[in-house]
N, C-alpha and C positions, 0 to 999 in steps of 0.2 A: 312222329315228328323227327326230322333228323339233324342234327346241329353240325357244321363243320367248322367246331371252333375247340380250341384246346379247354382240357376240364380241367379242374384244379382240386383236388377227393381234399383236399387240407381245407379248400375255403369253403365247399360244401358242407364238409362237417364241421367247420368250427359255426358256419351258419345257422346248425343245428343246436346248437346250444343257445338256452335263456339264460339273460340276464337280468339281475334284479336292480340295478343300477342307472340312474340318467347319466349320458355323459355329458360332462361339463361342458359348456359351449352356450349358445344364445338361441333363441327364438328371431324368427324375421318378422314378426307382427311389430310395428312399429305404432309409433300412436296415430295417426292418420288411420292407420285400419284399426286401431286398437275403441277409435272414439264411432267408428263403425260395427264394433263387435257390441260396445257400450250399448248403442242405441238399439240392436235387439237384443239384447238381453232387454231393457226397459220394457219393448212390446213383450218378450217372455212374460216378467212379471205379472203385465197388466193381462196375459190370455191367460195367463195359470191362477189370476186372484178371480177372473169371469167366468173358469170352466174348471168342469168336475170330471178329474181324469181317472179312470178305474187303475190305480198304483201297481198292484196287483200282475197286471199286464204285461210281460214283454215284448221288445221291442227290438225288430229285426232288420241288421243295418246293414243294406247290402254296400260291399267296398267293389271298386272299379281299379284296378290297377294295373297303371300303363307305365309299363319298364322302354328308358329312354336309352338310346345306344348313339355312338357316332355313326357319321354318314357310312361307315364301311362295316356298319353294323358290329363293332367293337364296342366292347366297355358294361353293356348292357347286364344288368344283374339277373341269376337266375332266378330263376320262376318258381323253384323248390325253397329259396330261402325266407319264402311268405309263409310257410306253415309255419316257422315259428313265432312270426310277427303276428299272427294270427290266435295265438296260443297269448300271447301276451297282451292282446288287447282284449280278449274275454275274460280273461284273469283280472283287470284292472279296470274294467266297468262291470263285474259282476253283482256290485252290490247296486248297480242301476239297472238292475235286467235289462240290458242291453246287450244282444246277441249280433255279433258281426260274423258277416257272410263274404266269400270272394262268391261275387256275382260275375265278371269277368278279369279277365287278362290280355293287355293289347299292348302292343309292338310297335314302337315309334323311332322311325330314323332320323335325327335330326342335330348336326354338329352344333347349334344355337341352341337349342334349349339341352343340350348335353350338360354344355361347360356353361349355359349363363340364364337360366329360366327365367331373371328380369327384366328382361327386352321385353319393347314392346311385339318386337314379331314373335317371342316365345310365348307370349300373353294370350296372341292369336292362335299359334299353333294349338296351345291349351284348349281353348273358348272354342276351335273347333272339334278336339276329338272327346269331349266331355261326354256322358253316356249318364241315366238312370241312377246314381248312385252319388255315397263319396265317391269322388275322384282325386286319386294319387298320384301324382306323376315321380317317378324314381328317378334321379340323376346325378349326373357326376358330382354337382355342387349348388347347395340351394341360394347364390347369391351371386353376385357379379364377380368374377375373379378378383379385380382390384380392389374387394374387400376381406379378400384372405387374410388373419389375422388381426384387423382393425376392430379391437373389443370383443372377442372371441369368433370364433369360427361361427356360422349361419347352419345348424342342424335341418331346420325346415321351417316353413310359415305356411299359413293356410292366407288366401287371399279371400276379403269378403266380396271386391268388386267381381273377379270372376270365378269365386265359387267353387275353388279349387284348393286341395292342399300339395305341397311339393316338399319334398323329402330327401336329403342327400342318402345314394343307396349305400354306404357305411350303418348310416341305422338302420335299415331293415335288416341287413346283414346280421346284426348283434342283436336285433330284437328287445332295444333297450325301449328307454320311456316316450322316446320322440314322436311317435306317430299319434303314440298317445294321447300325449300332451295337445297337439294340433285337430289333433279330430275334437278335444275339448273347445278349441279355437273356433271350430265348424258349428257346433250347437252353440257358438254365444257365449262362450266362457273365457272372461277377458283373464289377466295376470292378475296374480293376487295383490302381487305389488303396482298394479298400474298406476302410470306416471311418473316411474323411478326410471322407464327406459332408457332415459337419454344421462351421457357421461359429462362428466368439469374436464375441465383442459386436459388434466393429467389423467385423463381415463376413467376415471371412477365414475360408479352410480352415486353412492348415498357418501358422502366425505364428513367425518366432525369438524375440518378445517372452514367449509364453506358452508353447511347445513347445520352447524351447533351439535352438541351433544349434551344436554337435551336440545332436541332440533329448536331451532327458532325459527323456520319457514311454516306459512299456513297452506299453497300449496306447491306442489309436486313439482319436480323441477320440469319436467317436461307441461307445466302448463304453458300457454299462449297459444297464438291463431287465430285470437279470437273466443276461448274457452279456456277455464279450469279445471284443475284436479284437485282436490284437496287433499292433504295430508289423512290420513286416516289414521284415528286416534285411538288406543289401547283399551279406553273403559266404552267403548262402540256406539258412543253419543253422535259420530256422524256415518257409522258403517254404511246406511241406502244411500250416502251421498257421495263418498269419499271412495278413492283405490277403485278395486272393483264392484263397490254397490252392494256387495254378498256379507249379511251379516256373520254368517257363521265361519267366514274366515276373517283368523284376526290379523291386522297389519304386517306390515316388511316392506323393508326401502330397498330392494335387491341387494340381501347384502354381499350374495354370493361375489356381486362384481363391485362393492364396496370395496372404500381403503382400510385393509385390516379386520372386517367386521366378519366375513366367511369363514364356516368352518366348515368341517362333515357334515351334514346332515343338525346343520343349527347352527348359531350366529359363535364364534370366538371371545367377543367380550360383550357386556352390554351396550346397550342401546334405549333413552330414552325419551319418547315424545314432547311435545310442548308443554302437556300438564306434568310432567316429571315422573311417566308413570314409563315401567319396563316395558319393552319390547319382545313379545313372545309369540315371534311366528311361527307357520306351523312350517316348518320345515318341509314335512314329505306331503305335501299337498300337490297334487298332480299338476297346478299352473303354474308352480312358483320355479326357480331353478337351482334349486339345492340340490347337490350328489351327496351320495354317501349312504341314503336311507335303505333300511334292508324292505323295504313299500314302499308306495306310492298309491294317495287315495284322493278322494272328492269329498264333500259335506255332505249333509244331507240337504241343503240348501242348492247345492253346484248341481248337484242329483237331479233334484225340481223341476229345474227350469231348464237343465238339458232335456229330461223329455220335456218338458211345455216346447222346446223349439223342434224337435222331432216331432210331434204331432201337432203341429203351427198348420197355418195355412202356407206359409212358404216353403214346406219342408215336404208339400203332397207328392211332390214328384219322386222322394225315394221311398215314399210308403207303396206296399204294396198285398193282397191279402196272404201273397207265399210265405210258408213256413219252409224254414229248410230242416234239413236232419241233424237234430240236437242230439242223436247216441252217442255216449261215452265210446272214443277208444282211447283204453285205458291204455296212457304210456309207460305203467310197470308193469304191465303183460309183455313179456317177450316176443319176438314174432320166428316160427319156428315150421319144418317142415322144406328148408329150401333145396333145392335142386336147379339145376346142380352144386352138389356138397363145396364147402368151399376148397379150393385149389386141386379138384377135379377136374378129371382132361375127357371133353366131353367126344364122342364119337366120330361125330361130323361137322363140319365148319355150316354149311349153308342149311340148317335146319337144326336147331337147338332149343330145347324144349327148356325153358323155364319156370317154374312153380315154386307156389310158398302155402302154407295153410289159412285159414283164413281168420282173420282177424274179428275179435265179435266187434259193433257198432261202424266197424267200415265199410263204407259205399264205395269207393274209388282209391284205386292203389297206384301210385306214382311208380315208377319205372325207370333206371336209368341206366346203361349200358355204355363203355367208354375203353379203348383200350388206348387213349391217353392223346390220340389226334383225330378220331374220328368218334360221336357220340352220338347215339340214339336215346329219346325219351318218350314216355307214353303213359297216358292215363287210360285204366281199364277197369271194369267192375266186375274182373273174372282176377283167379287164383293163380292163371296161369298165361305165362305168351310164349309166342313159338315166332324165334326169332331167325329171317333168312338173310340176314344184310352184314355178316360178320366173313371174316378171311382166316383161312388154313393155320393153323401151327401158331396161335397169338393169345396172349394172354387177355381177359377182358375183366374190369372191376365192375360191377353190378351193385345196386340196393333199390331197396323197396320203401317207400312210405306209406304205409295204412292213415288214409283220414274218411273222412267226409268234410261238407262244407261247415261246419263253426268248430267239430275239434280234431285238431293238430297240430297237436303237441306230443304226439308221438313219434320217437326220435328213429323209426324203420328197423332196418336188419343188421344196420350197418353196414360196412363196406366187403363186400365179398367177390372171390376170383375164380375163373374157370379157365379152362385151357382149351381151344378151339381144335380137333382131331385132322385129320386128313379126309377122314369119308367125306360121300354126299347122301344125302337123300335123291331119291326120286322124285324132280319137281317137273319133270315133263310127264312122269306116268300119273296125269290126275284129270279128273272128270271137268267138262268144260264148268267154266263159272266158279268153281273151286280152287282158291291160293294154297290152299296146301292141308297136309293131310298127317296127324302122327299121332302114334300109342304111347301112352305111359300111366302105369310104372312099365318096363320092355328091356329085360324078363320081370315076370312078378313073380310071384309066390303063389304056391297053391292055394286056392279060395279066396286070393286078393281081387277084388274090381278092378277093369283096366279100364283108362279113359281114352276112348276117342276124340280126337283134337281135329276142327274143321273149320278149315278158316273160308268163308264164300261171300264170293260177289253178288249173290241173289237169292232169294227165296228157293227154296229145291226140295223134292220128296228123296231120298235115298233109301234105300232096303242093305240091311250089315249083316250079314252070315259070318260063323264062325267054322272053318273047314280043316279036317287034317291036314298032316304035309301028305297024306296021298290021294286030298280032293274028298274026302266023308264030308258032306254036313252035320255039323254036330248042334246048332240048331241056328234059328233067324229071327232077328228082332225085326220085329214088325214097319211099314215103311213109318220112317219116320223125317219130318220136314225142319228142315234148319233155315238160320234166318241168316239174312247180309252181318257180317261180319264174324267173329268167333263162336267158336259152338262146341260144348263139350258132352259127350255121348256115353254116359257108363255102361258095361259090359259086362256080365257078373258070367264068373267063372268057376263058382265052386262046384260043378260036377264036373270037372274034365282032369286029368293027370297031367303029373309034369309033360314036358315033350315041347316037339316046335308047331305050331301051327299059324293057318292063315284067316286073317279079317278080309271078307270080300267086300266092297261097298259097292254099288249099282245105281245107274239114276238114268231111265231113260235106256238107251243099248250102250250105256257105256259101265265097262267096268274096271276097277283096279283091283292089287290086293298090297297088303301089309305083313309081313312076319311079325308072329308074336311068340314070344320064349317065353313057358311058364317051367319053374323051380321047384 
């Protein structure tokens, strides 16, 4: 894949870093969707009190994630800064075996759902490109512009009418609690504090000037329409009824966005309900909106009945019997063996051999290549690519990310540079259906393996002799067939002496050769 858009190695890598932290800001679930979240959860309950779910289980949630860019295809977030949001949302439903997967990645141009995913025509856009999974849409800003700073900034909301969550791409970026939080939104997980959403004149959720302290209201300030909320009360006499229905969290009147009552990670002063009894929310509870907490967790209550809604009958469509690959890569294993070394001036411009060692538990190595106006990236499930799309005499910053699909959180190689030589290769001396052709390590070492590198447009039988520099064959590995795309050939060398010699390859009446220097 090749990008012709400027790279930024500072927002890359600070995208590489987790944070343990929500940033202060609000949810978009408002009560209208909120008494729509309410009412499954009710059917949760009542499928998870009918049916006997083996606990034991996990449960494997494939994400869909569609990065929105303006019409000129600006703005768009990259696609490497999911692996740490990815890392962080296993880490924070781990105690609900719930295993989340990137199922896909999709590319949307669209200046309306960019800057304003509330419109109704952004509604549509969504409703149309939705796919098998969660669906995330990434964008400039999760709410209508002229609600920028009106009660805090809008991080993201999950819509129940269409089934979607939307994300401003700042939090994926930072990999903080936000995605989090809303995927809880997704399986039916209302606020803990529900019914505190809505603010008094002067902005506040919960005021002691207009709600008492100890409250005098019975219920919630966002009650009416037609329905209530009731206040939810500290000794849990009406928890199934009240807030969000879930006994095992105990009440909060948001006091994050209270007059005065927010602290770190827990309330600044007290707080007492109508019977006179303290208020003691749980501060680092994944739906509430407290910063500060060095966690963020679920009940074992919240736990329940999010699976009951992942194995509902409404939820068939993202079940699936695939398992994907749960191996650990360990991110304090270093990743080591690269080539070229860093701020090595590599030989030739139009053919540059890249390699790393391999990583244990990774399937797929991310790729990115950049010499600061022009970038290339690529996912491969080899050690090595051989790159022909680079220019003479230029410096090029490169890294590598070892994952697979649920862990990565592996922060790569880091940022590493090479120097582009004046040579070429020979990319016209090569056999038809064949892109290209290279040795490495070249020169190696006595008794080192040399790998042949072949890169082909089709299935092909080839036969590889190994020939002095005055034409001896010294011996021939037998014909051997490579498939469409990359192909790597070991060569073993330990009977032959230092000296220059040549790799023949053959396929058909066609043939090439390759110098190889052994040391």
């Amino acid at each position: 894949m090749k990008l012709n858009a400027l790279w930024s190695l500072v927002l890359t890598l600070l995208s590489l870093s987790l944070l343990n932290a929500q940033q202060i800001g609000r949810c978009g679930v408002g009560i209208e969707d909120g008494m729509k979240i309410i009412e499954g959860l009710e059917e949760n309950k009542k499928f998870l009190a009918e049916t006997a779910f083996p606990r034991a289980d996990k449960l494997y949630v494939p994400l869909i994630f569609n990065l929105v860019s303006k019409n000129e295809g600006e703005g768009r977030l990259d696609e490497s800064t999911i692996f740490a949001q990815i890392c962080r949302l296993n880490a924070d439903y781990l105690d609900a075996d719930m295993v989340f997967y990137v199922k896909e990645i999709n590319y949307l141009i669209s200046n309306g759902l960019y800057t304003n995913p509330t419109s109704s025509a952004s509604f549509n856009t969504m409703i149309n490109n939705k796919g098998a999974g969660v669906n995330i849409f990434v964008c400039e800003r999760a709410q209508h512009p002229d609600e920028d700073g009106q009660g805090g900034t809008t991080l993201g909301y999950y819509s129940p009418s269409g089934d979607y969550i939307v994300c401003r791409k700042e939090e994926i970026v930072s990999a903080n609690g936000t995605l989090t939080h809303e995927i809880g939104h997704f399986f039916d997980m209302p606020h803990t504090f529900f019914g505190w959403e809505c603010q008094t004149v002067d902005g506040y959720t919960y005021d002691p000037a207009v709600h008492g302290n100890p409250l005098t209201i019975t219920n919630a300030p966002c009650s009416g329409g037609g329905f209530n909320i009731p206040v939810e009360l500290m000794d849990g006499s009406n928890c199934s009824t009240a807030a969000d229905r879930i006994c095992d969290t105990p009440p909060g009147y948001n006091f994050p966005f209270s007059n005065g009552f927010g602290g770190p990670c827990g309330t600044s002063q007290d707080c007492f309900d109508k019977n006179g009894d303290l208020v003691i929310p749980m501060a680092n509870n994944v739906m509430g909106y407290f910063d500060g907490c060095s966690s963020f967790e679920f009940t074992p209550d919240q736990i329940s009945l999010m699976r009951a809604d992942f194995l509902s009958p409404g939820r068939a469509y993202i079940r699936s019997s695939y398992e994907p690959n749960e191996a650990l890569v360990d991110p304090n294993v270093a990743m080591t063996g690269f080539s070229p070394a860093d701020f090595e001036t590599a030989e030739n411009y139009n053919g540059v051999l890249i390699s790393w060692n391999e990583v244990a538990g990774a399937d797929t190595y991310f790729l990115r290549i950049t010499d600061g106006a022009e970038t290339f990236q690529y996912y491969t499930d080899k050690t090595e690519h051989y790159e022909t799309n680079l220019s003479p005499g230029k410096q090029y910053f490169w890294f590598i990310i070892p994952h697979n699909e649920t862990s990565m959180c592996h922060e790569g190689s880091g940022v590493l540079r090479f120097i582009t030589g004046s040579g070429t290769t020979s990319t016209k001396d090569l056999i038809s259906g064949i892109d290209a052709i290279a040795l490495f390590p070249n020169p190696a070492s006595i008794g080192e393996s040399v790998n042949l590198y072949v890169e082909a447009k089709q299935i092909k039988d080839i036969k590889i002799s190994l020939l002095t520099i005055n034409g001896q064959t010294l011996n021939v590995k037998a014909q051997h067939q490579i498939t469409t795309g990359e192909n790597t050939i070991t060569i073993p060398t330990s009977n032959i002496s230092s000296g220059v010699y040549f790799l023949r390859i053959s396929s058909d009446n066609e043939t090439t050769l390759r110098k190889l220097i052994i040391e």
